[in-house]
Every structure is written in C-alpha cells, then in structure tokens.
C-alpha positions as a Python dict, from the first residue, in 0.01 Angstrom:
ca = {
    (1, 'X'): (0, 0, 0),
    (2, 'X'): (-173, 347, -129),
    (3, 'X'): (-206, 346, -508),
    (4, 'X'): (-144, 718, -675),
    (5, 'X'): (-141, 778, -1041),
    (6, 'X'): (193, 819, -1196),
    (7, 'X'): (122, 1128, -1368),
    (8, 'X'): (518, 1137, -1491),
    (9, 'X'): (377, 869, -1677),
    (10, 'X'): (73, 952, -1854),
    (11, 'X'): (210, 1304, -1907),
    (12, 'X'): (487, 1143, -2087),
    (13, 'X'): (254, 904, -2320),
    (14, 'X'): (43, 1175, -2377),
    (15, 'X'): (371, 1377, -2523),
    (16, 'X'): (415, 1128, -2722),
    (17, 'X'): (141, 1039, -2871),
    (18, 'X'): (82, 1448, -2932),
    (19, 'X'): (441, 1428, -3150),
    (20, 'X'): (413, 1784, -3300),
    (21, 'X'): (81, 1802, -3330),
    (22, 'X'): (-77, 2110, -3103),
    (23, 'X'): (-266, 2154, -2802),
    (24, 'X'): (-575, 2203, -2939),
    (25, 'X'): (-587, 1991, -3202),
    (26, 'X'): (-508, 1630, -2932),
    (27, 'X'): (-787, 1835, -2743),
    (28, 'X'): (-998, 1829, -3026),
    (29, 'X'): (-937, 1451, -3051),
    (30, 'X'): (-1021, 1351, -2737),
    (31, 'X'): (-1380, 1566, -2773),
    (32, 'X'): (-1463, 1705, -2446),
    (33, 'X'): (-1134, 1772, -2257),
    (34, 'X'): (-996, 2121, -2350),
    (35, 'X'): (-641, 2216, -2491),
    (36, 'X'): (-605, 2413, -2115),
    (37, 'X'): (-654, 2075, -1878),
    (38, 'X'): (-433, 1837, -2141),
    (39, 'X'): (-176, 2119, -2090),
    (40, 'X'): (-240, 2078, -1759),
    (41, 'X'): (-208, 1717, -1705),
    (42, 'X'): (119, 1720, -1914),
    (43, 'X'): (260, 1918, -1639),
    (44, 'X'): (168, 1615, -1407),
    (45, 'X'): (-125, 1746, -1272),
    (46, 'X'): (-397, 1493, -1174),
    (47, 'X'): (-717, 1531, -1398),
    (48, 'X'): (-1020, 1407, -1275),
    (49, 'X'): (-1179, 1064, -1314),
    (50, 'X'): (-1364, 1158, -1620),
    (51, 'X'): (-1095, 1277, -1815),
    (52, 'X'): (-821, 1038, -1727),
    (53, 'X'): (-1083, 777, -1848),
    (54, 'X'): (-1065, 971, -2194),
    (55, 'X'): (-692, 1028, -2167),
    (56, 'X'): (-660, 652, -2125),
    (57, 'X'): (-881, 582, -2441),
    (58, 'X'): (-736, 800, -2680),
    (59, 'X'): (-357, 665, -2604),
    (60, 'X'): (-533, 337, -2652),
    (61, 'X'): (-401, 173, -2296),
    (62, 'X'): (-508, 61, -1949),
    (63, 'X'): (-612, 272, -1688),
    (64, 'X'): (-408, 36, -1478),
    (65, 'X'): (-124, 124, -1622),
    (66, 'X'): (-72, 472, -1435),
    (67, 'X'): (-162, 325, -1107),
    (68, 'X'): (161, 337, -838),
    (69, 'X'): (102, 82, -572),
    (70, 'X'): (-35, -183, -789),
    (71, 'X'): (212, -374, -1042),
    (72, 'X'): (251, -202, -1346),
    (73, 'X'): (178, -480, -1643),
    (74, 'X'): (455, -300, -1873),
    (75, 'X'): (338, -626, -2143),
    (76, 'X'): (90, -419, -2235),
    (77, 'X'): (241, -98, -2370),
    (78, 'X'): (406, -83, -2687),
    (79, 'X'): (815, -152, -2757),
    (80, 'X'): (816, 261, -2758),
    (81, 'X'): (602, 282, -2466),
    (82, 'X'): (805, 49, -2275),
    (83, 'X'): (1137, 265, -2326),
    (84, 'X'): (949, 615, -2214),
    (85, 'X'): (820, 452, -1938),
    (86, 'X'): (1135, 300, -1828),
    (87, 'X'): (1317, 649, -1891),
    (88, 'X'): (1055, 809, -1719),
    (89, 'X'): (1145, 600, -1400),
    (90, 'X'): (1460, 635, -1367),
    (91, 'X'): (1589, 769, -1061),
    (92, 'X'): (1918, 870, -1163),
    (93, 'X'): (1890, 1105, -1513),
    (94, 'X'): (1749, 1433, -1472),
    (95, 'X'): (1425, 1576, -1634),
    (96, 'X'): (1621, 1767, -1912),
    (97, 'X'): (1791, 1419, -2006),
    (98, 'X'): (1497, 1259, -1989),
    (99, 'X'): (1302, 1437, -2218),
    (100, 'X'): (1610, 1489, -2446),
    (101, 'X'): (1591, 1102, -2493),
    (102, 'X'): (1239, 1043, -2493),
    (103, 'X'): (1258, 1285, -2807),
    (104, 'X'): (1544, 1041, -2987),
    (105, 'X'): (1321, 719, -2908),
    (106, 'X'): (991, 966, -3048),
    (107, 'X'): (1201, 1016, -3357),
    (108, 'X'): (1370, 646, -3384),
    (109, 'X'): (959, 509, -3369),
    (110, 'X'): (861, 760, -3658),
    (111, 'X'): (1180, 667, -3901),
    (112, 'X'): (1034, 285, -3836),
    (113, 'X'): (733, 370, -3944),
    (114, 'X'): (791, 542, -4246),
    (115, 'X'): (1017, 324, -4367),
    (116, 'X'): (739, 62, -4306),
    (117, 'X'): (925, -159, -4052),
    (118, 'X'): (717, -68, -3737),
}
C-alpha cells in the first residue's frame, strides 16, 4: 500500500493548536517556516520534508501520525486530538460541520483547562 500524508489531518492539529492566535505569530514559533507556507499547509497543501519535520515538533507529535497507508497509532495523540482526528475522518459530515465541531471540542479543551481539570 502507498503511504500519503493526511494533510486534513495535520492542517486540522495545526488549527488547533493556533486557537486564536495569528498567522504570524505560530510562524514565529516554529522559527523558520513563514506565516505564508503554515497558511498554506492549513489549506492541506503538502509542505516539504523540512517543514513538516518542524510542523510535527511544534504540535509536539509523531511524524507517523499523518502517514495514510501505515496504521495510525491514535494512543498517541491527546483525548482532544483524538476527537479532531476522528471528526476529521469522517466520511459522512461535511467540511462546514466539521469545523463547526472541531471549534466546540477547541472550546470544551480550553474551559478544562482553565478551570484546572485538564
């Protein structure tokens, strides 16, 4: 079997890791990739080696995790990871309802953490 990257996938847990922080400033975080080629990838584009490396480092996961063909080890991502990804799967909601969700679970994850449960 071919393995791909499932850019649906990182562009997704790079959404949420951004929150409502800008562009530029996740750029700025990551160092060397600009605000233009994270926009990019976000629109499920595939970056090149180099920066999905550094994509893959600043959302603090596997590489392995993005690759279609192999089995995905879902153990590894985070309880709110696990949800986007499975949301991000699905075959039968649309992209609008998908992202409308993924925004609920973003905002669940944040009322954890503030009130100190997560």
């Amino acid at each position: 079997m071919k393995s791909t990257l499932n850019t649906e996938l990182l562009a997704s847990m790079i959404k949420s890791k951004r929150g409502g922080m800008g562009l530029r400033q996740a750029a700025e975080e990551l160092g060397t990739v600009s605000a233009a080629t994270l926009s990019r990838v976000e629109q499920g584009k595939l970056p090149d080696v180099e920066t999905f490396i550094k994509i893959c480092k600043w959302l603090n996961v596997a590489t392995d995790i993005f690759i279609v063909g192999e089995k995905t080890n879902i153990s590894k991502l985070s309880e709110k990871e696990k949800i986007v990804y499975q949301l991000r799967a699905s075959r039968e909601l649309d992209k609008e309802t998908i992202d409308t969700m993924v925004s609920m679970v973003n905002i669940a994850f944040m009322k954890v953490r503030k009130n100190g449960k997560g």
